[in-house]
C-alpha positions as a Markdown table, in Angstrom:
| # | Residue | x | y | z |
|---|---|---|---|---|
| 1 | Unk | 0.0 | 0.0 | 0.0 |
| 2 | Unk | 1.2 | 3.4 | -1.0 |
| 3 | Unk | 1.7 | 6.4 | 1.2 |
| 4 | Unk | -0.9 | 8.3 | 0.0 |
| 5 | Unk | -3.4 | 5.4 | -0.6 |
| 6 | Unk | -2.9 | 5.0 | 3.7 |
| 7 | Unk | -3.8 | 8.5 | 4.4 |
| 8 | Unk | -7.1 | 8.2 | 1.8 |
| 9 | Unk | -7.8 | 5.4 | 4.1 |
| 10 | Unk | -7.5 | 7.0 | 7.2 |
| 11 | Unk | -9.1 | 10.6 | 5.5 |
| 12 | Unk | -12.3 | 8.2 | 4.4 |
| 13 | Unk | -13.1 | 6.8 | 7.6 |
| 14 | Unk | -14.9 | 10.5 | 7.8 |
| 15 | Unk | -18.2 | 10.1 | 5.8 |
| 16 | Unk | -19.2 | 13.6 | 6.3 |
| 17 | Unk | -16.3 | 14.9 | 4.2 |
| 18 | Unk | -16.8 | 15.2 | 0.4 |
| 19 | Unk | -14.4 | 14.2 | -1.7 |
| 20 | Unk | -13.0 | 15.9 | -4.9 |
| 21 | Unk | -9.9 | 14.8 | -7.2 |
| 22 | Unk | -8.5 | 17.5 | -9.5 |
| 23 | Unk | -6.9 | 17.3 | -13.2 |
| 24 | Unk | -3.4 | 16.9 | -11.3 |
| 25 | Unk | -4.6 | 13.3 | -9.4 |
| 26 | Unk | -4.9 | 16.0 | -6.2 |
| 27 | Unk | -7.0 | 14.9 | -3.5 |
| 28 | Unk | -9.4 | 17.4 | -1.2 |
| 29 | Unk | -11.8 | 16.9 | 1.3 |
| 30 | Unk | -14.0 | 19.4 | 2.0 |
| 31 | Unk | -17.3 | 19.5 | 4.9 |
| 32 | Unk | -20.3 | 20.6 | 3.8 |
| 33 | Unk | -22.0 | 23.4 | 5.5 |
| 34 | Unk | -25.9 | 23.6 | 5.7 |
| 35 | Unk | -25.3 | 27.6 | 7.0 |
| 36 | Unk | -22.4 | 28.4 | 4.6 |
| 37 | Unk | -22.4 | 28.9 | 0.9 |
| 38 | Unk | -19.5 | 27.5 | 0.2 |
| 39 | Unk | -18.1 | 24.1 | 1.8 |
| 40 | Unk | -14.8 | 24.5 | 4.0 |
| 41 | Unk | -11.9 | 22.7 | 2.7 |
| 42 | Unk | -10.5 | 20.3 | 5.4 |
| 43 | Unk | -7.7 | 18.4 | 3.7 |
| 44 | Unk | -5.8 | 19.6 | 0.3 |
| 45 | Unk | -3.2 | 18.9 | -2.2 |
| 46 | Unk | -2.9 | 15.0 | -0.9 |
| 47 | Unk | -0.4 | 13.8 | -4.0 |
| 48 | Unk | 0.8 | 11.2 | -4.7 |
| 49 | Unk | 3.5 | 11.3 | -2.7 |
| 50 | Unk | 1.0 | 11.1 | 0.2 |
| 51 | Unk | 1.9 | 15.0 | 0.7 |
| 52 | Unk | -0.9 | 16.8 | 1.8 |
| 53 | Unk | -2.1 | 19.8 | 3.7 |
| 54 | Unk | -4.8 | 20.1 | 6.8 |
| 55 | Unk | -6.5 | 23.5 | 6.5 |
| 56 | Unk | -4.7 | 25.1 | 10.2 |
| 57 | Unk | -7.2 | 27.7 | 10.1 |
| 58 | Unk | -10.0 | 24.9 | 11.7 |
| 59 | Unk | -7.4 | 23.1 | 14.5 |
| 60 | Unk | -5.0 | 24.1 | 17.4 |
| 61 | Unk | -1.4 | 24.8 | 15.2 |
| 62 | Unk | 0.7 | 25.2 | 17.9 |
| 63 | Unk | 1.8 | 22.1 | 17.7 |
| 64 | Unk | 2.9 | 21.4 | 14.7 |
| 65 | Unk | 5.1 | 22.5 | 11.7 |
| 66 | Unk | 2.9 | 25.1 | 9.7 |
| 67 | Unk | 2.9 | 26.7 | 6.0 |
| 68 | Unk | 3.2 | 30.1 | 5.6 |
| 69 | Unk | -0.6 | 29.8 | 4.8 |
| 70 | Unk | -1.0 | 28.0 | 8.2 |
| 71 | Unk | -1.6 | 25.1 | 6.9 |
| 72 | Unk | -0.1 | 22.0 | 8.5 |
| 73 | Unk | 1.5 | 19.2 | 6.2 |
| 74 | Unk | 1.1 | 16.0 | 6.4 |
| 75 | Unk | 4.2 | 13.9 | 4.7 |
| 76 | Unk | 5.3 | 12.8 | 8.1 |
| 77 | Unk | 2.1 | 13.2 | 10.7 |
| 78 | Unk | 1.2 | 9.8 | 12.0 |
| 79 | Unk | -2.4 | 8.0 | 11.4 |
| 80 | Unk | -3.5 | 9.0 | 15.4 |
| 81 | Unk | -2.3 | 12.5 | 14.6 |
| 82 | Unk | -4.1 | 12.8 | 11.0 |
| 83 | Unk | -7.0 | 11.2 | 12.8 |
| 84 | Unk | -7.2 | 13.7 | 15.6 |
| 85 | Unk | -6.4 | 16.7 | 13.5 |
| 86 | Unk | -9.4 | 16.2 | 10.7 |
| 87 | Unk | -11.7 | 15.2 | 14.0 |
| 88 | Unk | -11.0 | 18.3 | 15.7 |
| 89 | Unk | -11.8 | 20.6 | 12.7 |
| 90 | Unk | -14.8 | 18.6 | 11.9 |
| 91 | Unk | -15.8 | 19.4 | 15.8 |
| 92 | Unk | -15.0 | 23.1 | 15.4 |
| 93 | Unk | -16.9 | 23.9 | 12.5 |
| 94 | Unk | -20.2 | 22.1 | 13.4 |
């Protein structure tokens, strides 16, 4: 199993996230907002390489290694930490 095909396990195991691949074999997750317009992107850019981005402007940051952007990548976060990090954005945006 390849990197990234582990992560689009562990990212799946989240039913409420829509999924959306773009022309470059990118992978994003997004959660669906009944009182937004637009749907907030949770997970981005997953290549792959299994190189990815969590949207940091949904979780606790301090943590972790962060983009310029804020966002926090992915490459070398373990399953528990990928796990927890998606779970906690999903709790603080419903």
């Amino acid at each position: 199993m390849s990197e990234r095909d582990n992560k689009l396990n562990i990212i799946e195991q989240f039913k409420i996230l829509i999924k959306s691949i773009d022309k470059y074999d990118r992978h994003y997750y997004y959660l669906d907002l009944k009182n937004k317009k637009k749907p907030a992107l949770i997970v981005m850019q997953l290549s792959h390489t299994g190189n990815g981005y969590i949207n940091g402007s949904y979780v606790n940051t301090s943590a972790y290694k962060t983009t310029k952007a804020g966002d926090i990548n992915i490459k070398n976060l373990t399953d528990a930490e990928i796990i927890q990090l998606i779970d906690e954005a999903i709790h603080n945006l419903t």
